[in-house]
C-alpha positions as CSV (number, residue, x, y, z in Angstrom):
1,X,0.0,0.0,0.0
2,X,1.6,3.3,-0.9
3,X,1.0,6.4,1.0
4,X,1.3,9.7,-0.3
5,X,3.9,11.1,2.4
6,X,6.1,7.9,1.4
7,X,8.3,10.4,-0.9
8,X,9.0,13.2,1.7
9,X,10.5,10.7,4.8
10,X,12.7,8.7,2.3
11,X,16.1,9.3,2.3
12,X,17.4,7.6,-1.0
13,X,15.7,7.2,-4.4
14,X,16.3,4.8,-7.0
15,X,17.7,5.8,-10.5
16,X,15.0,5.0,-12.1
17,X,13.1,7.5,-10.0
18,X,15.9,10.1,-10.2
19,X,15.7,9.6,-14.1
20,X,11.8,10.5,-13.9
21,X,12.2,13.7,-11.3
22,X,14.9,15.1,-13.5
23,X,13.2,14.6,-16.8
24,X,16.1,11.9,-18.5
25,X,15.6,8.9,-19.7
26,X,16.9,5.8,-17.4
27,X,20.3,5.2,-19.4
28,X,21.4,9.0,-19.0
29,X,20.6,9.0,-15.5
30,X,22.7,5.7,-15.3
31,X,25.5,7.2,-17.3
32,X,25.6,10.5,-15.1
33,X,26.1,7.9,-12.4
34,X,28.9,6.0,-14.1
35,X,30.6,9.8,-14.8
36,X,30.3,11.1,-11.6
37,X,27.8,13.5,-12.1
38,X,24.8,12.3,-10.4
39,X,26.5,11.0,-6.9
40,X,25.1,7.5,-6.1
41,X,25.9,5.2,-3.3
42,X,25.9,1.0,-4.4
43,X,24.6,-1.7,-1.4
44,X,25.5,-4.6,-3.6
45,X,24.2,-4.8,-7.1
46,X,21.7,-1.7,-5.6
47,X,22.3,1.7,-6.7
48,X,20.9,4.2,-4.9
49,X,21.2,8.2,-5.1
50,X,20.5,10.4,-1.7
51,X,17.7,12.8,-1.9
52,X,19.7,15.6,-1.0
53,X,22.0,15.0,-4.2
54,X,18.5,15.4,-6.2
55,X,17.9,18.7,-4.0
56,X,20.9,20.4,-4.9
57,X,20.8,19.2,-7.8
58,X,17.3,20.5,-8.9
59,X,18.6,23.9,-6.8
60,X,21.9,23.9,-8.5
61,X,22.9,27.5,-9.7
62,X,25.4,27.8,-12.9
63,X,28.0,29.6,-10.9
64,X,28.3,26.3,-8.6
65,X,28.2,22.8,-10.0
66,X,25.9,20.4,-7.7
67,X,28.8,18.0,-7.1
68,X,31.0,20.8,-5.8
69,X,28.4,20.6,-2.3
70,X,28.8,17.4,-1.7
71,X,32.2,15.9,-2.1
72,X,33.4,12.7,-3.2
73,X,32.1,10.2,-5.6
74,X,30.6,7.0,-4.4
75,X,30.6,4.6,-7.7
């Protein structure tokens, strides 16, 4: 059963679901991964990307690059 406030206490989101908030297509969203550019955390064979990297991402100005806020790359 899915509740509508699921969203707003998660902390991670999938790629897939990353892909759809940012308007890409799954294989760009998994190549901005592979790059670097979206930041993504693995469990296993799980990819995952933290919400706040969407945030500043979405809130990203052109005079500072999203991955400049939060550094280090996971994959």
């Amino acid at each position: 059963m899915s509740n509508s406030n699921e969203h707003t206490h998660r902390s991670t989101y999938t790629v897939e679901e990353v892909a759809h908030i940012l308007g890409i297509s799954r294989t760009t969203a998994y190549e901005c991964v592979r790059r670097g550019d979206i930041q993504a955390r693995r469990f296993g064979r799980r990819v995952v990307v933290p919400t706040i990297v969407v945030d500043r991402l979405l809130h990203a100005t052109d005079d500072r690059r999203p991955d400049d806020a939060m550094p280090g790359r996971e994959i």
